[in-house]
C-alpha positions, 0 to 999 in steps of 0.5 A: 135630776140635778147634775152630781158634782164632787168637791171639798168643805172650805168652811161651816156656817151655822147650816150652811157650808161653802164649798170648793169645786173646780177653782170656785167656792160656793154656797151648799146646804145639807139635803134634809133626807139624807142627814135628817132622817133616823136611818141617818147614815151619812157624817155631818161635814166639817171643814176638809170633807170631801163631799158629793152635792147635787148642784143648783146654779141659782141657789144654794147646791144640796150636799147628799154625800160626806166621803170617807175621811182618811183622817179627822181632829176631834175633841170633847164639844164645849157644849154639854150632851153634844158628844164629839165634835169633829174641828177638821177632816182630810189633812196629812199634817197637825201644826201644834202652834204654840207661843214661847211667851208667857202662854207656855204650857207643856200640859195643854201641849200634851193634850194637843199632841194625843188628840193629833196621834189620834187623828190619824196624820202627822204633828208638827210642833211650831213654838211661835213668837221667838222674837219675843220669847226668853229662854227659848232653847230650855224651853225647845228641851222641855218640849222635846221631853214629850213631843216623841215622834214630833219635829220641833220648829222655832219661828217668828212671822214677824223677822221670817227666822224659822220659816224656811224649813216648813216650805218642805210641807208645802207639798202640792195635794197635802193639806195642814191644819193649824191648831192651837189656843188664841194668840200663837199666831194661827193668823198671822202665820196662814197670811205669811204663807198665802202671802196676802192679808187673808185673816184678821189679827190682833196683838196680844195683851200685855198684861197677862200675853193672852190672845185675843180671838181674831178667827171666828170660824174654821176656814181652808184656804188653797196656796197657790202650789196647791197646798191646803191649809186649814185655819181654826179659831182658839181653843179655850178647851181642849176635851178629850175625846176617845185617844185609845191610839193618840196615847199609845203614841203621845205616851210610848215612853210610858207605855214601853216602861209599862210592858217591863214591869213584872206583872201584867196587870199591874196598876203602879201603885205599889206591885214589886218590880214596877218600872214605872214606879222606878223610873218616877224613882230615878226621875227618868219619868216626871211626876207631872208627865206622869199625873197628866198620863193618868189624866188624859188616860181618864178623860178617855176612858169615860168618854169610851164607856159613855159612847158605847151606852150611847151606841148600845140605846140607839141599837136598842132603839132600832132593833125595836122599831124593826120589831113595830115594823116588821109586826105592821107588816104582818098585820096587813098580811094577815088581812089580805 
């Protein structure tokens, strides 16, 4: 028997993981039995899994074993029909890096934040670039309009301003996971911290200051105190998936109006004394924070309803094969 060992996803390749054990990073491959199979019960790992593998000293070691995860950043897969798609697990804080340039957007900032709640740590919100940027203290006010529950940082890896008050994540055995659209500064700020060039970077366009994508996959690397960081590439979309919790805390100040209004169940849209509709009244809640509310709230809802069809075929589709199974059985007992 190979001998058991126990270690963590540094990052995915295709079908193939590097894992971290004891100081040192090597190759490992999903064990086809155990993740292939029709009674699969074991998660697929992603970067941050802890994982138990059967070691193989002259060859790739086989992963038999994805631990319960205490946390994990999901989004609706680009690809269509694949479901959820699961970006990083295991991580105590969500750094929300966003640029102050002209790739400034409170909406897709809103989507981060909900999709961070829900995963079960802590966002931070990093707004990038303030060596660049206009406007910044206004536009720090119009993210801490909706950033509720959030610290906010301005920094610029570039002059380092901003950049002390973050050491107090740094804690040994916490990990972070970086998060946000291509050209914030993923790289740039993961190499500042490892203080080393470890990730490639490029400027951002000028013509319009989009990003270019310099990481290509999701990588975690260990400072020396023994901080985890976890780097991710660009995302051009961010789909939601099911954020029942991610809203309940992104959206509290809704939420709360909600409970004032007279009627229990009441939809908004017209019902007397509706403290939502108040409150788009009296401009103490926004039309778009609202409207993107509702779009989220949506987004949610749907991808809930198809996952419990999905759930409820894959138990149909059990529950017969135990049927087939068990009737097998009973043949060949009865010709005995």
């Amino acid at each position: 028997m190979k001998e058991r060992i126990e270690g963590f996803v540094t990052a995915v390749h295709r079908d193939r993981y590097e894992v971290y054990v004891n100081g040192e990073n090597f190759y490992a491959r999903l064990k086809t039995g155990v993740y292939y199979s029709d009674e699969r019960e074991e998660e697929f790992p992603t970067v941050g899994d802890n994982v138990v593998l059967a070691y193989n000293s002259t060859g790739d070691s086989l992963i038999i074993k994805t631990k319960e995860r205490k946390s994990k950043f999901s989004r609706k897969d680009p690809d269509i029909g694949k479901g959820e798609q699961i970006i990083a697990a295991n991580f105590d804080y969500v750094f929300i890096m966003m640029s102050l340039n002209f790739d400034f957007n409170l909406k897709r900032l809103e989507r981060y934040i909900t999709a961070s709640w829900q995963s079960g740590a802590q966002p931070v919100i990093v707004l990038t670039k303030t060596d660049i940027a206009e406007d910044v203290e206004k536009k720090v006010e119009l993210v801490s309009q909706i950033a509720l529950g959030a610290d906010i940082y301005t920094v610029s890896t570039i002059t380092g301003e901003g950049m002390e008050p973050l050491k107090k994540y740094l804690e040994p055995d916490k990990t972070i996971v970086f998060l946000g659209s291509s050209g914030v500064g993923k790289s740039t700020f993961t190499n500042y911290l490892l203080g080393r060039e470890v990730m490639e970077t490029a400027g951002i366009r000028e013509e319009d200051s989009k990003g270019h994508h310099t990481t290509t996959h999701r990588q975690l690397f260990v400072l020396d105190n023994g901080t985890k960081i976890i780097d991710t590439p660009g995302m051009r979309e961010l789909g939601m998936w099911i954020v029942e919790d991610g809203m309940d805390y992104s959206f509290s100040d809704i939420i709360s109006l909600a409970v004032q209004c007279r009627f229990s169940d009441c939809t908004h849209t017209g019902e007397p004394d509706c403290a939502v509709r108040s409150a788009l009244q009296n401009g103490t809640l926004t039309d778009a924070r609202w409207k993107n509310y509702l779009k989220l709230q949506r987004e949610s809802d749907f991808q809930a309803e198809k996952e419990s069809r999905n759930k409820s075929r894959e138990s149909k589709k059990t529950n017969k094969k135990m049927v087939r199974n068990s009737s097998k059985v009973n043949s060949k007992m009865e010709e005995w």
